[in-house]
N, C-alpha and C positions, 0 to 999 in steps of 0.2 A: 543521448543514446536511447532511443529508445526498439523496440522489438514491432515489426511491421508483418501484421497477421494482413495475408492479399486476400485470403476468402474463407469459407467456412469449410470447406475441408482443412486447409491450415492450420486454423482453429481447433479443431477436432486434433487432430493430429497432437498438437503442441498442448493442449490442456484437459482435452475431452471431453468438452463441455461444449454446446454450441455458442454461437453468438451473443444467443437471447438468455440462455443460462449462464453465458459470462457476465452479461448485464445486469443480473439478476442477483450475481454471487458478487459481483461489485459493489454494486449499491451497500448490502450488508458490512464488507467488508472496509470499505467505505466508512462507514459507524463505527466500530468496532476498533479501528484504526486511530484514529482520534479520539475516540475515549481511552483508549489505553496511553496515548500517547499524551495526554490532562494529565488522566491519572499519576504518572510515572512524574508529569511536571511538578505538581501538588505533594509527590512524596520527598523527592529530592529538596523542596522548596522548606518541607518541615526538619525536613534534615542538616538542613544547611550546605547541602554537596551540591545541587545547582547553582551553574553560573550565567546560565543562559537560557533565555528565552524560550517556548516548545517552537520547534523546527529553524531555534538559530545553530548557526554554523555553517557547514559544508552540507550541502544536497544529497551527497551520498552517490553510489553507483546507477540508482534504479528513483530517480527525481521522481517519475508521477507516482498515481499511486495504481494507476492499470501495470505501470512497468513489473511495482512491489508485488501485485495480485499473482503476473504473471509469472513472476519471478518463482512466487511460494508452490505454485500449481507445477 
């Protein structure tokens, strides 16, 4: 499932951001994404309430992580 931006007005439209600044907030996001989602493995991991692996299980509604971006914007 994912969300099919056709061109940069679209784009604009749907996040308000252009293309290049979606690119731009991606990459960040991107980081930020993955280190929280360590971090959260590493706490649970000291705690004993993990059981699984970082990103086992189900995929979730929003699989990539442009969908997640998109989603949040």
């Amino acid at each position: 499932m994912g969300i099919q931006v056709r061109d940069e007005r679209q784009m604009k439209a749907l996040t308000g951001l252009s293309p290049a600044q979606f690119d731009d907030l991606l990459a960040v996001f991107n980081d930020i994404y993955w280190v929280t989602q360590q971090k959260r493995y590493e706490e649970g991991g000291e705690s004993g309430t993990r059981r699984r692996k970082p990103c086992g299980g189900t995929s979730g509604k929003w699989p990539t992580i442009t969908d997640k971006l998109l989603w949040v914007l």
